[in-house]
Structures are given as structure tokens and as C-alpha cells.
C-alpha positions in Angstrom: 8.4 46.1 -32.6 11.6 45.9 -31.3 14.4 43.1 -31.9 14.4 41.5 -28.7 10.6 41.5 -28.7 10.8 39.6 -32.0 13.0 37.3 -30.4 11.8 36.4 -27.3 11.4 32.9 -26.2 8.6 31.7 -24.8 8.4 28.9 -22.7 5.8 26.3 -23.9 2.5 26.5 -21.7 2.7 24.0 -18.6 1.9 20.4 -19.2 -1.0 19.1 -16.9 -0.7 15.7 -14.7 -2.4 13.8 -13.1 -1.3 12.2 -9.4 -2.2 8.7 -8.4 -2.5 7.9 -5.3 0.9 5.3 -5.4 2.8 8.6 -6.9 2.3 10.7 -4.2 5.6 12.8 -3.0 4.9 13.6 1.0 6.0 10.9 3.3 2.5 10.9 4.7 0.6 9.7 1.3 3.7 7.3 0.9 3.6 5.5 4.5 -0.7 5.9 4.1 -2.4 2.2 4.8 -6.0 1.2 3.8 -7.9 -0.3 5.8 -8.1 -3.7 5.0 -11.9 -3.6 6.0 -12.5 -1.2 3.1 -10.2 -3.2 0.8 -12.1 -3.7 -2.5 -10.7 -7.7 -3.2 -10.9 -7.7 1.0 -13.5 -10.5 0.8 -11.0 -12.7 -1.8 -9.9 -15.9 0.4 -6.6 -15.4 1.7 -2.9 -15.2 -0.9 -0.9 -18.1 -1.2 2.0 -15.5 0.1 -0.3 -14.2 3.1 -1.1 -18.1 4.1 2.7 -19.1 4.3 3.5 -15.8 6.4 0.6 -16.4 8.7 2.1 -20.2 8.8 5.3 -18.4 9.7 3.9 -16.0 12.6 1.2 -18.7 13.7 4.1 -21.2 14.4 6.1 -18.6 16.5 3.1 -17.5 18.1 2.3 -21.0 19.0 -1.2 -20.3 17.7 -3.4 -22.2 14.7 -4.8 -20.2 11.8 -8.1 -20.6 10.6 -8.2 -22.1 6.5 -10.7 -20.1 5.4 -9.3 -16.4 6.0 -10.1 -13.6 3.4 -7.4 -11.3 2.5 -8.7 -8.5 4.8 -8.7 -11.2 7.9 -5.4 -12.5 7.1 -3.9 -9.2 6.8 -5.3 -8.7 9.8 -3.8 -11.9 11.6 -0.6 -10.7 10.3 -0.8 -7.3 12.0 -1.6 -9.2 15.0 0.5 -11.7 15.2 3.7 -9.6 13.8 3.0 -7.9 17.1 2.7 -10.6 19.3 6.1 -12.2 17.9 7.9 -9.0 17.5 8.3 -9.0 13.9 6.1 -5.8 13.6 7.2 -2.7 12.1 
């Protein structure tokens, strides 16, 4: 055996990884949205955060929000009425 073979330096074996979802590096998997319809806590009522937006939007809107929204129906009130005011995205 020769002395560089002897001496050679191997790099170590790559280390597997796993990808979440939220770790994702295209701007396509970044900007992705789920449907709030197939949100698992969807049918939860409504945040205290998404109820005081809503109030927000609702009063600029000049329209009343139901009480008793889930978190998928608020988010989608929000959608809607982010639209309506032009606060959208």
C-alpha cells in the first residue's frame, strides 16, 4: 500500500434528515396555505386573536360577526373581509 493510500481522508458517511413541512426551502412550500376546511383544530371555536381582528375588519366592513365562529370560519371571515376592506395580501 502506498503512503498517500495510508493516508487518505475520508469524509465521514452523509448524515440523514428529515424535512418538516415548516422547514421546507422553495418559495412554493414556504408561501403553501391549508385549507382551513381540512385544518385539524378547524372545528375549535374561534382565537381570542382571530375574534379581535374579525372585530377589526367587521367594523371597517360595516358588517356584524357571528359569536360562535370556529377557527376554520373565522379564518375564513378574515380572508373575506381583508378583501372587502383592502387589507388583503
Amino acid at each position: 500500500m502506498s503512503a498517500a493510500a495510508r493516508f487518505a481522508v475520508r469524509s465521514p458517511p452523509p448524515t440523514p434528515t428529515l424535512e418538516h413541512m415548516s422547514e421546507s426551502n422553495s418559495a412554493a412550500d414556504r408561501t403553501a396555505e391549508k385549507d382551513p376546511a381540512d385544518w385539524v383544530t378547524g372545528g375549535e371555536p374561534a382565537t381570542g386573536a382571530q375574534k379581535s381582528y374579525l372585530g377589526t375588519l367587521a367594523r371597517e366592513a360595516g358588517e356584524e360577526v357571528p359569536e360562535d365562529l370556529s377557527k376554520a370560519e373565522a379564518s375564513q371571515k378574515i380572508d373575506e373581509l381583508q378583501e372587502e376592506t383592502g387589507r388583503g395580501q
